[in-house]
N, C-alpha and C positions, 0 to 999 in steps of 0.2 A: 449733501451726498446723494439724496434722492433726481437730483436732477442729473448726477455722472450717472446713475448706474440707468437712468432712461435713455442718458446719452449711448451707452454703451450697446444697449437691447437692440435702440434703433441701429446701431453699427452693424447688429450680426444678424439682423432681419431682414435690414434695408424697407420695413414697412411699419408704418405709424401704429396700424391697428394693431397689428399683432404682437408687436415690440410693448404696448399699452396689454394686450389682456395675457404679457407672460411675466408684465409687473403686476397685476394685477389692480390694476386703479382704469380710469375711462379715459379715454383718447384726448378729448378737450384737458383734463391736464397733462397727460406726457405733451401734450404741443405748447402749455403754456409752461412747461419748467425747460423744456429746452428751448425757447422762446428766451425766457427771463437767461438760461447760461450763454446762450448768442448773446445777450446786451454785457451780458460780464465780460466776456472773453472779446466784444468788438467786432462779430461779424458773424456773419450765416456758416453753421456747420453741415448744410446736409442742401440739396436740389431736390426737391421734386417735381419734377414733369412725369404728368398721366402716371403711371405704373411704374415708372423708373427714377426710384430715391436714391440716390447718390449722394456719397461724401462732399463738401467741398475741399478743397486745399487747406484751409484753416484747419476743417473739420479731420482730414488726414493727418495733419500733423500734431492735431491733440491730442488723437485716440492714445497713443500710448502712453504722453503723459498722465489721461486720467486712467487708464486701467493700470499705470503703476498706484494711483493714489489711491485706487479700488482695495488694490489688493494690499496696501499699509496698512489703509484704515482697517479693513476685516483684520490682518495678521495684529494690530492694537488692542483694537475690540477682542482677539484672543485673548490677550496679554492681558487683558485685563480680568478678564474671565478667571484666567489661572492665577492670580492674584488675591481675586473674591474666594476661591477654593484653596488658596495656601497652597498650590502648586508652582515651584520654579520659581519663588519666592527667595528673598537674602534680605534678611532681617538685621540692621546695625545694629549691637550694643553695645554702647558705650559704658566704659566699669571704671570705676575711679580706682588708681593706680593704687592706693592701700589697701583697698580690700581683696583679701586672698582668694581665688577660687574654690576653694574646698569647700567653703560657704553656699557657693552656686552649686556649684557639680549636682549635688542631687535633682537641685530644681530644673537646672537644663536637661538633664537627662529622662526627667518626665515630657516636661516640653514636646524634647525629640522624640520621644516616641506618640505621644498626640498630633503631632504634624511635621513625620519623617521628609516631605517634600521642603522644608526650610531650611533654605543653607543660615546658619548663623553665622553673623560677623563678629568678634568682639575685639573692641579697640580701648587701649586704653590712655588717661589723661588725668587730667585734676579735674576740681566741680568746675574752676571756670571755664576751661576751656571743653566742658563735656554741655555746661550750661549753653555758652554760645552754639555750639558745633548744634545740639539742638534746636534754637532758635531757628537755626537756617538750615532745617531740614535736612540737616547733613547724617544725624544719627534719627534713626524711627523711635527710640528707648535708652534711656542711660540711669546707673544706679551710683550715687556717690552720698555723699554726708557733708551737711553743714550746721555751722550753731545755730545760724535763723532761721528765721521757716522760706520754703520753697518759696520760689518766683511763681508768683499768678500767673504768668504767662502758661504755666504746664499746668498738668494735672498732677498730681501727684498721689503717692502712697506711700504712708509710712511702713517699713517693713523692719524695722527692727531699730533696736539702740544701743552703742557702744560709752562704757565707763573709762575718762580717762585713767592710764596706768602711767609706770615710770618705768622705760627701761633702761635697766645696769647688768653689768657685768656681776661674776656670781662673787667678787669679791669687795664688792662696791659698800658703801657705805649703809645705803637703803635695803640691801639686800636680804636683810634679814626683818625688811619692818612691815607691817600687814597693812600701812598705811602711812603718806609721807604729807605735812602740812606745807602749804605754799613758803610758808615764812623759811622753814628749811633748804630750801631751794635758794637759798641770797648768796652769791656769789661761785654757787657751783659751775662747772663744764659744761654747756648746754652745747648740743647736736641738735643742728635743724636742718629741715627737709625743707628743701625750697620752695614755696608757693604753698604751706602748706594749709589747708582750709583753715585750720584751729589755732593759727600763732596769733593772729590779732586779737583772740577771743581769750585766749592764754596769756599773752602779752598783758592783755586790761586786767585778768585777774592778779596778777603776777605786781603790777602798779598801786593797784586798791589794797595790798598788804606792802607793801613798801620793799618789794623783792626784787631784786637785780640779779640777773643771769649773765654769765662769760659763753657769748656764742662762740666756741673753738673751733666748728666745723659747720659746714654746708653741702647740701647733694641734693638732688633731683633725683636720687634712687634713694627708694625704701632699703634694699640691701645694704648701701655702701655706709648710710645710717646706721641701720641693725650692728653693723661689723666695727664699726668706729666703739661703738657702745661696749659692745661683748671684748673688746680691745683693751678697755679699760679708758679709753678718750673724755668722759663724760654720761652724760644722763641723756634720754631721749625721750 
């Protein structure tokens, strides 16, 4: 970058010296960095004879490609800037599709008021696809729940822990019990959420008691779940 923007001084001076003492560095390098950008670019940019520095043809038809690169790289070097300062900033986060917002709300909204220049994003998915989508830098943050411990590859932090429950309908068999044993579960109605992190982890415990479940229904909506449930369809 140092050798465009010597290129450029000489452009609007047309004189070595002085184009040298308004970057401030000494004339033997501004000669030898646009020296070194003529061997890059393949030929002489500039003539001088006695008192009169001139462009050459090469050298005209550069200039404005590099003063557009000039002016990228500073407007980046911006961008960047406002980015170290949390200015003009969009922050992805990734929320794993069962967990409700009302949980967040408080905490985004302290958030946003510590750093009102952040647009937040939040998109939501299951852990694998928030796992992945992180991987490749596609989300900056994502919050979901699994039975194993977090992938080494993140950082992680735990922020809290959920007990599995059972949901029924309020005329359901369980419904009146403060607690239901795996073995209970042998042949009931089961409603299952598609991809759900906890079926294979549920599943194994469900086997180790020698428990069989009738899957009646399936969704990829938490809702349509909930509603099958409260319907009287089964357990969820």
């Amino acid at each position: 970058m140092h050798q465009i923007r010597y290129f450029l001084a000489v452009c609007e001076t047309l004189n070595f010296t002085r184009a040298a003492e308004a970057c401030h560095v000494s004339q033997p390098s501004l000669t030898r960095a646009i020296k070194a950008l003529e061997d890059e670019l393949g030929g002489p940019l500039f003539r001088r004879e006695r008192n009169n520095t001139h462009l050459t043809g090469l050298g005209e038809m550069m200039r404005p490609h590099l003063s557009q690169v000039l002016i990228e790289t500073d407007a980046a070097k911006e961008r960047a800037r406002s980015f170290g300062r949390l200015e003009d900033v969009e922050l992805k986060l990734g929320m794993m599709c069962t967990i409700g917002p009302h949980r967040f709300v408080p905490f985004l909204q302290a958030f946003r008021e510590r750093h009102p220049k952040v647009r937040l994003a939040v998109q939501d998915g299951s852990s694998n696809e928030l796992r992945e989508r992180l991987a490749k830098g596609e989300l900056d943050i994502a919050i979901y729940g699994q039975p194993e411990e977090i992938d080494d590859r993140f950082h992680a932090r735990r922020l809290y822990d959920e007990r599995f429950v059972i949901g029924v309908c309020s005329g359901h068999a369980f419904a009146k019990q403060n607690a239901v044993r795996v073995k209970e579960l042998d042949g009931m109605a089961y409603l299952n959420r598609t991809d759900c992190e906890f079926f294979g982890h549920a599943g194994r415990l469900w086997r180790e008691q020698g428990t069989t479940v009738s899957m009646v229904f399936s969704s990829n909506r938490d809702d349509w779940v909930q509603s099958m449930a409260l319907a009287g369809l089964g357990f969820t």
